[in-house]
N, CA, C and O atoms as a printed pandas DataFrame, in Angstrom:
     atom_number atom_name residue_name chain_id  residue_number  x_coord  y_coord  z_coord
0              1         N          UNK        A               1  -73.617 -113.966 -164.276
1              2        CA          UNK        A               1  -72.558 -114.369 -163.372
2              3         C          UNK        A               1  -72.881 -115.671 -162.669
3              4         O          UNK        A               1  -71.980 -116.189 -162.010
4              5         N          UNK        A               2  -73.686 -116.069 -162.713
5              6        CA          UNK        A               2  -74.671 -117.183 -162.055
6              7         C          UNK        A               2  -74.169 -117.311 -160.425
7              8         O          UNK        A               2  -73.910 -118.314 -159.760
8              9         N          UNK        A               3  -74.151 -116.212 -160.156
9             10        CA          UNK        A               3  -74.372 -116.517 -158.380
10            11         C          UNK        A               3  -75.997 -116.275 -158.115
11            12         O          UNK        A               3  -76.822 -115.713 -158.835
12            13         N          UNK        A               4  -76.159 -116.940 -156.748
13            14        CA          UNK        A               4  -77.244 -116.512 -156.139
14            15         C          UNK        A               4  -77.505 -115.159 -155.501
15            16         O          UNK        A               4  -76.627 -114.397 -155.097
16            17         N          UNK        A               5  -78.786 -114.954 -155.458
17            18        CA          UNK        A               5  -78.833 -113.530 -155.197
18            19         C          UNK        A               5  -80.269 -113.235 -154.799
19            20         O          UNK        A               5  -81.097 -113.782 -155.527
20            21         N          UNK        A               6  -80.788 -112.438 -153.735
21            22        CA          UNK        A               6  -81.838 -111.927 -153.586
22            23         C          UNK        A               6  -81.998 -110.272 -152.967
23            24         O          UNK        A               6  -81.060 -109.479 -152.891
24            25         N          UNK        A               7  -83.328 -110.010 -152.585
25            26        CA          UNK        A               7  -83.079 -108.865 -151.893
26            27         C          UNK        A               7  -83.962 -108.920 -150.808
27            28         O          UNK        A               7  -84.856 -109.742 -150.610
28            29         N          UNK        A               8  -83.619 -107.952 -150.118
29            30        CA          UNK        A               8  -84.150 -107.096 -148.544
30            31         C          UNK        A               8  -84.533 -105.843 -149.026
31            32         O          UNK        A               8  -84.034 -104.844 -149.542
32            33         N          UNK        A               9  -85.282 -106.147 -148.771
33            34        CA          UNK        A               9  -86.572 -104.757 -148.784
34            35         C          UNK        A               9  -86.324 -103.937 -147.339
35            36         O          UNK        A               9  -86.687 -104.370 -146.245
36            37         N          UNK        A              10  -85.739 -102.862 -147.528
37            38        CA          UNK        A              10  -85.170 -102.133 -146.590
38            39         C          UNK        A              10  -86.352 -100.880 -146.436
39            40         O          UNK        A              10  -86.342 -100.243 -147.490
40            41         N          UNK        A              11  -87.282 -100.366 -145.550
41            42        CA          UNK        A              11  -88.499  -99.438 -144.968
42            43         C          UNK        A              11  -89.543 -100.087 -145.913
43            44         O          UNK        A              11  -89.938  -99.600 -146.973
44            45         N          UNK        A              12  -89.919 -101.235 -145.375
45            46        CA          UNK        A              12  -91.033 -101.936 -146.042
46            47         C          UNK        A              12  -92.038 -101.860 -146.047
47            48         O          UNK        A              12  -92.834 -102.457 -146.771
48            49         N          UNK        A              13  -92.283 -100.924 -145.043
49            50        CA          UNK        A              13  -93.713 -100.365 -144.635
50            51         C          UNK        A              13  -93.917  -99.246 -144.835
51            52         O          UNK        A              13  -94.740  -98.704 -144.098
52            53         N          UNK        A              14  -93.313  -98.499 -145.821
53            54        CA          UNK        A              14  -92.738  -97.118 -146.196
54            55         C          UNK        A              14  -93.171  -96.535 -147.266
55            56         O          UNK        A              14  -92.790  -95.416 -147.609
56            57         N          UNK        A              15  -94.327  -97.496 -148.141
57            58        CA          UNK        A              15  -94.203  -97.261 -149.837
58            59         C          UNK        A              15  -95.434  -98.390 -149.690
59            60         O          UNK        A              15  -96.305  -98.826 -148.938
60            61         N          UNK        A              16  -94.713  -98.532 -151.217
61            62        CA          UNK        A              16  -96.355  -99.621 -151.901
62            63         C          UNK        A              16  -95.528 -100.754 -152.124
63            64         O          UNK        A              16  -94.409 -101.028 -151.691
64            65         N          UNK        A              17  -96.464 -101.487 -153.050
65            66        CA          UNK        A              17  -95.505 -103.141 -152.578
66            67         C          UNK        A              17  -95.194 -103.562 -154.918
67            68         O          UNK        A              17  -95.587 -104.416 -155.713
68            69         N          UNK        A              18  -94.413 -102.463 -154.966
69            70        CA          UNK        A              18  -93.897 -102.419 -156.016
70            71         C          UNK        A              18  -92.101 -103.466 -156.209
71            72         O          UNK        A              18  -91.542 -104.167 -157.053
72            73         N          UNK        A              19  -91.907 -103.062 -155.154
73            74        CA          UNK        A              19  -90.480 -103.863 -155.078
74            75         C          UNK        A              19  -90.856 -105.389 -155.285
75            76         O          UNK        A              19  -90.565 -106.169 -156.191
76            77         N          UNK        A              20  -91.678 -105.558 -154.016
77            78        CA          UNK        A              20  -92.291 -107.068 -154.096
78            79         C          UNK        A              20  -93.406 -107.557 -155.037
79            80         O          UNK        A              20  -94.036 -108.583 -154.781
80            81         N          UNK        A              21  -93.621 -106.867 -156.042
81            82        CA          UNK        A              21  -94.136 -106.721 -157.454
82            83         C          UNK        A              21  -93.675 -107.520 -158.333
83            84         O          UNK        A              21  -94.064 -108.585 -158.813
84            85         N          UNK        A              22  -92.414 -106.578 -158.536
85            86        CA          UNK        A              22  -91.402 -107.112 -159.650
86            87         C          UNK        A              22  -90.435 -108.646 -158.806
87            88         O          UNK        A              22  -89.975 -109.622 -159.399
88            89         N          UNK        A              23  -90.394 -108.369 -157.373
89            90        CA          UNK        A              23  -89.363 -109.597 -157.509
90            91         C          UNK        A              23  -90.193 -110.892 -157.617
91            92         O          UNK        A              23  -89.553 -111.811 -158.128
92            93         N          UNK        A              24  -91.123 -111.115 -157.356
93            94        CA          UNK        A              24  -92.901 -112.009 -157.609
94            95         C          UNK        A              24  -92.392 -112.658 -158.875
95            96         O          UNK        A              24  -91.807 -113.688 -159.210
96            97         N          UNK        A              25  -93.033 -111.256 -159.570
97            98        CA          UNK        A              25  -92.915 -111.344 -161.598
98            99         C          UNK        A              25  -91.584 -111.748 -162.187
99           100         O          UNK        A              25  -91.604 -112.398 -163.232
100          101         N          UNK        A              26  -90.122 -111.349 -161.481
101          102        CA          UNK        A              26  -89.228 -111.828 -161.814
102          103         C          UNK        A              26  -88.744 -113.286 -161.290
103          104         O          UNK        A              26  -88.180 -114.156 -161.954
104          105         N          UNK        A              27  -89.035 -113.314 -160.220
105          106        CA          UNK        A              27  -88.256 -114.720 -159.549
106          107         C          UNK        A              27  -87.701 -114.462 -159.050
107          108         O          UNK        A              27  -87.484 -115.538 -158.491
108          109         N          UNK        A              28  -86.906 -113.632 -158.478
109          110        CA          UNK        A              28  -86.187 -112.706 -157.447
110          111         C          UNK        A              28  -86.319 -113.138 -156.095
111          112         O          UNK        A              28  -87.339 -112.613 -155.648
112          113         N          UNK        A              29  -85.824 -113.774 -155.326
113          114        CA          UNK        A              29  -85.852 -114.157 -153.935
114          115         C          UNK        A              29  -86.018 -113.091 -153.027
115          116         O          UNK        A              29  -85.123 -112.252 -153.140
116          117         N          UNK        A              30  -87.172 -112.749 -151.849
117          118        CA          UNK        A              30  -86.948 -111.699 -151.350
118          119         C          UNK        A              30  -86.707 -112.283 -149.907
119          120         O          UNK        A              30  -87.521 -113.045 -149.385
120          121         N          UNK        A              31  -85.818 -111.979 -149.440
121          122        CA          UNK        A              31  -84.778 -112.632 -148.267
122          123         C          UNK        A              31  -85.107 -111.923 -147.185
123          124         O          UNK        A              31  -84.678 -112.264 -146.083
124          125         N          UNK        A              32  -85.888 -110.869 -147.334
125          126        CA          UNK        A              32  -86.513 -110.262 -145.755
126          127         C          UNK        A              32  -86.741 -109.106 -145.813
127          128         O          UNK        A              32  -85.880 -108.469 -146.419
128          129         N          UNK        A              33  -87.982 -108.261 -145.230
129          130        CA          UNK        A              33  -88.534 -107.083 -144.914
130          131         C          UNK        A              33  -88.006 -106.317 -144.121
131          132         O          UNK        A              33  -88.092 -106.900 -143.041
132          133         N          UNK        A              34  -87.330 -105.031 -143.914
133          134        CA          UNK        A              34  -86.847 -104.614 -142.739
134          135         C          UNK        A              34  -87.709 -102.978 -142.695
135          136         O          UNK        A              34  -87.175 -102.039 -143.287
136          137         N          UNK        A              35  -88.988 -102.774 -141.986
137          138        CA          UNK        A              35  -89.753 -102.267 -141.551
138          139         C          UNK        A              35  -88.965 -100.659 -141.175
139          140         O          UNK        A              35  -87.840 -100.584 -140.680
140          141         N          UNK        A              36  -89.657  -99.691 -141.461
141          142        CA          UNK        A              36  -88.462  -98.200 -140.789
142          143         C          UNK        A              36  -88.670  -98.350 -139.458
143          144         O          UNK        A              36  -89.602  -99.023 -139.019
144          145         N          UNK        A              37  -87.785  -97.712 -138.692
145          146        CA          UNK        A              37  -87.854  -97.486 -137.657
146          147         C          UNK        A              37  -86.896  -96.117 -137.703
147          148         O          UNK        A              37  -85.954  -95.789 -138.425
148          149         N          UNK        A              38  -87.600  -95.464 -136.565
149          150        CA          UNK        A              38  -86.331  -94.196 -136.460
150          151         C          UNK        A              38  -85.112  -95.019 -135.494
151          152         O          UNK        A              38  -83.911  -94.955 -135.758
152          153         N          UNK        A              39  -85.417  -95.428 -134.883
153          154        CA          UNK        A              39  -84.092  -96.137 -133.854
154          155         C          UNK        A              39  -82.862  -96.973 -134.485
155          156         O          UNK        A              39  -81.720  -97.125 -134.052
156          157         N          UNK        A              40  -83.541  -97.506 -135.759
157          158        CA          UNK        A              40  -82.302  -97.960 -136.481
158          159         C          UNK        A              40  -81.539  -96.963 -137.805
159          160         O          UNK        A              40  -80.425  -97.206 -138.268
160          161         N          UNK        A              41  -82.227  -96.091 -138.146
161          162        CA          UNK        A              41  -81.631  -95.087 -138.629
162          163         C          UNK        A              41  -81.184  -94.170 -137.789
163          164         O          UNK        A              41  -80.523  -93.362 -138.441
164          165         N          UNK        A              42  -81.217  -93.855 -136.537
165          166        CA          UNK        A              42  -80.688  -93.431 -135.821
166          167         C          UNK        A              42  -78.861  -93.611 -135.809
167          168         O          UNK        A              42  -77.891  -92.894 -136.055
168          169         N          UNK        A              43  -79.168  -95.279 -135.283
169          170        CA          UNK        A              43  -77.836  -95.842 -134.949
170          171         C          UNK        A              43  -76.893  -95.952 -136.472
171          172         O          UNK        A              43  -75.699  -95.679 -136.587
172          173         N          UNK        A              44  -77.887  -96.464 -137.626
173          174        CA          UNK        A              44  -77.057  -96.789 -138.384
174          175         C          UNK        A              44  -76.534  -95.358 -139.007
175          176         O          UNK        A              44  -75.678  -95.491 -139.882
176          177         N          UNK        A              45  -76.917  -94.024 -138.690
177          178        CA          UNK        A              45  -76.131  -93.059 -139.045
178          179         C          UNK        A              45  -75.290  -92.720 -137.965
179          180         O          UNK        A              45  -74.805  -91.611 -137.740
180          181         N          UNK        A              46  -75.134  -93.917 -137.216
181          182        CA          UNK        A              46  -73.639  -93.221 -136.482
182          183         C          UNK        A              46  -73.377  -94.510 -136.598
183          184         O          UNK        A              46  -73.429  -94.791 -135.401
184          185         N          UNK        A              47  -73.074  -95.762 -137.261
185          186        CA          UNK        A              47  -72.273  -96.350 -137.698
186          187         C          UNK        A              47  -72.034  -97.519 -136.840
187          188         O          UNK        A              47  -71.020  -98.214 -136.770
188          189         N          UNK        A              48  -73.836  -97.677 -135.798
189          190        CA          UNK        A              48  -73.249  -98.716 -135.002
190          191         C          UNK        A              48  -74.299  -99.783 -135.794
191          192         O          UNK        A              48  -75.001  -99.475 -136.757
192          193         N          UNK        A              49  -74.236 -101.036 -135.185
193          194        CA          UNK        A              49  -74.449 -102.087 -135.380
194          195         C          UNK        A              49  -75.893 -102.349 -135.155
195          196         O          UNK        A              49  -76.194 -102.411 -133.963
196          197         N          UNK        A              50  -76.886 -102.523 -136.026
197          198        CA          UNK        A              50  -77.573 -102.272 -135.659
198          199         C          UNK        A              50  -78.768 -103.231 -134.611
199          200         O          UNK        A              50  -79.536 -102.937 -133.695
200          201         N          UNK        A              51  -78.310 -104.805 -135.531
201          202        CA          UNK        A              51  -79.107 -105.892 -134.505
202          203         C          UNK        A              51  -78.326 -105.581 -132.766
203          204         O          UNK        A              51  -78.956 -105.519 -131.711
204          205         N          UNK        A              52  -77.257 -105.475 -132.891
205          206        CA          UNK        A              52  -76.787 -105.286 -131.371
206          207         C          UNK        A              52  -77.725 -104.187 -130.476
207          208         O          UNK        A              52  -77.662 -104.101 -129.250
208          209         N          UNK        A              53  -78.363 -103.592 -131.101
209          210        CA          UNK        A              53  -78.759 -102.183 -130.570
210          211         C          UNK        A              53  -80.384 -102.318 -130.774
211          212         O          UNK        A              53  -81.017 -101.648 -129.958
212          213         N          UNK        A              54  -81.049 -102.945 -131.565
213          214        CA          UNK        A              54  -81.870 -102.795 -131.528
214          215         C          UNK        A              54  -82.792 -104.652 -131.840
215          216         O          UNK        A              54  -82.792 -105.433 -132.791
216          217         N          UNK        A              55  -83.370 -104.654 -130.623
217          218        CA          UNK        A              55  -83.172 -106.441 -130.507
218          219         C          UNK        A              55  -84.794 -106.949 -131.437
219          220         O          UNK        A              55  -85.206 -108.076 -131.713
220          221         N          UNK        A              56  -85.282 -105.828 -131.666
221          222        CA          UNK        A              56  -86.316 -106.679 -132.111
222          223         C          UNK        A              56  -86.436 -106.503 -133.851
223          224         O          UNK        A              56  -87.486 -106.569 -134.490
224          225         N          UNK        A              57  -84.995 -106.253 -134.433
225          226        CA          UNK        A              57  -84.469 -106.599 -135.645
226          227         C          UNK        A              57  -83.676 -107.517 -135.664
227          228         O          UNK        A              57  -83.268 -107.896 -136.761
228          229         N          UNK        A              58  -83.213 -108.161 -134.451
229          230        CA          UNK        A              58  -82.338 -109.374 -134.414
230          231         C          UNK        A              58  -82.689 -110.846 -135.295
231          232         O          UNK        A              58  -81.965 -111.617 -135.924
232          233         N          UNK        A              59  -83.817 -110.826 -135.075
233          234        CA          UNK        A              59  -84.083 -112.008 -135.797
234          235         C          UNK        A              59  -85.094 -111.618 -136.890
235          236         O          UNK        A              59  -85.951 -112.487 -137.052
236          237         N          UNK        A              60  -85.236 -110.385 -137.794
237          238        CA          UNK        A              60  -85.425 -110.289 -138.734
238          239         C          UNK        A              60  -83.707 -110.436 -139.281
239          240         O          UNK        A              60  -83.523 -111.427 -139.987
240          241         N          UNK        A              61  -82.580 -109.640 -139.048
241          242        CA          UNK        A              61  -81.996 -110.084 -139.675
242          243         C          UNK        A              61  -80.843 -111.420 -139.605
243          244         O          UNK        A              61  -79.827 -111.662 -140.256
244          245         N          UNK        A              62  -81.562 -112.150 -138.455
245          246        CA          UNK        A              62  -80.801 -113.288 -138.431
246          247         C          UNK        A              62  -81.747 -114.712 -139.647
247          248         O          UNK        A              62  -81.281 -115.818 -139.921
248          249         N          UNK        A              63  -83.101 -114.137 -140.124
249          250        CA          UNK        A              63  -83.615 -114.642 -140.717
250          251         C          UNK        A              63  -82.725 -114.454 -142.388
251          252         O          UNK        A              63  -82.493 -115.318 -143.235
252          253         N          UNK        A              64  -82.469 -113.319 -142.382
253          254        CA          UNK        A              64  -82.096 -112.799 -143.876
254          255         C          UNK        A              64  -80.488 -113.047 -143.799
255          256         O          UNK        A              64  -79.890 -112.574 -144.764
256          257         N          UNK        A              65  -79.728 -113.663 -142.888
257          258        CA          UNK        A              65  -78.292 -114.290 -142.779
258          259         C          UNK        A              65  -78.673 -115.332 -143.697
259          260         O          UNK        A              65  -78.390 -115.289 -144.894
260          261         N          UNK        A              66  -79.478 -116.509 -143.009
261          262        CA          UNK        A              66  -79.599 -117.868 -143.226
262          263         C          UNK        A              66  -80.054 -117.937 -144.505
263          264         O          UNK        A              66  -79.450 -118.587 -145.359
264          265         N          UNK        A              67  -81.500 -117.069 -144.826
265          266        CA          UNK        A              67  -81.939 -117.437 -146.244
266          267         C          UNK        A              67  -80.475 -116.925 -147.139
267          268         O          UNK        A              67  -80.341 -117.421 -148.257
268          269         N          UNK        A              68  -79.629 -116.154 -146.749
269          270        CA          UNK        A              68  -78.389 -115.702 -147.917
270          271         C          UNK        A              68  -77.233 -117.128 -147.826
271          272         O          UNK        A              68  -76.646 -117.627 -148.787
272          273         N          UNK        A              69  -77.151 -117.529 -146.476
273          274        CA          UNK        A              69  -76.701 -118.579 -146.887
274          275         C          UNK        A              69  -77.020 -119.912 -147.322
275          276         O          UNK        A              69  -76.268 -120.809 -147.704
276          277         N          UNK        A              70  -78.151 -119.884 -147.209
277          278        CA          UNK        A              70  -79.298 -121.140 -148.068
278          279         C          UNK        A              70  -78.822 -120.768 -149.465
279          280         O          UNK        A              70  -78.616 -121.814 -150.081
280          281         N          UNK        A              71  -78.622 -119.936 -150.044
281          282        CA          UNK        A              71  -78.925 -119.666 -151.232
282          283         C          UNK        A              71  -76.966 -119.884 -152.036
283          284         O          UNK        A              71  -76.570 -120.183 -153.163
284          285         N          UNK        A              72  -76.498 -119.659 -151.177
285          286        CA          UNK        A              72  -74.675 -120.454 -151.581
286          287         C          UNK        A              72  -74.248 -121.630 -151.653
287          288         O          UNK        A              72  -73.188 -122.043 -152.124
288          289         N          UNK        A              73  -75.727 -122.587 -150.814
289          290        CA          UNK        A              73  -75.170 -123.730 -151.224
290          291         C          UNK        A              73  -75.932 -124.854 -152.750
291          292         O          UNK        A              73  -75.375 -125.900 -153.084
């Protein structure tokens, strides 16, 4: 399709570093780590927002905005 594309490694501290394995070996852009927390699975199973609520994911995912829009132009 030739768009750009990467991923977020969503409970990154949760497992082994197999995801970031293959995207290495593939070329795969990895656009940001997002660490578990119970406080954001908390919120995000009731459907709120989660940088609003929990500030010290704010700029993990204000990091993984920019690299997605780095990658459109």
């Amino acid at each position: 399709m030739n768009m750009p594309f990467g991923v977020v490694i969503n409970r990154s501290d949760a497992g082994n570093d197999c995801v970031e394995d293959y995207c290495r070996d593939e070329g795969v852009p990895v656009l940001g780590r997002i660490p578990f927390s119970r406080d954001v699975a908390e919120a995000y199973a009731e459907g709120q927002v989660i940088s609003v609520l929990v500030e010290k994911f704010d700029s993990v995912l204000s990091d993984i905005l920019e690299k997605s829009r780095q990658g459109r132009k």
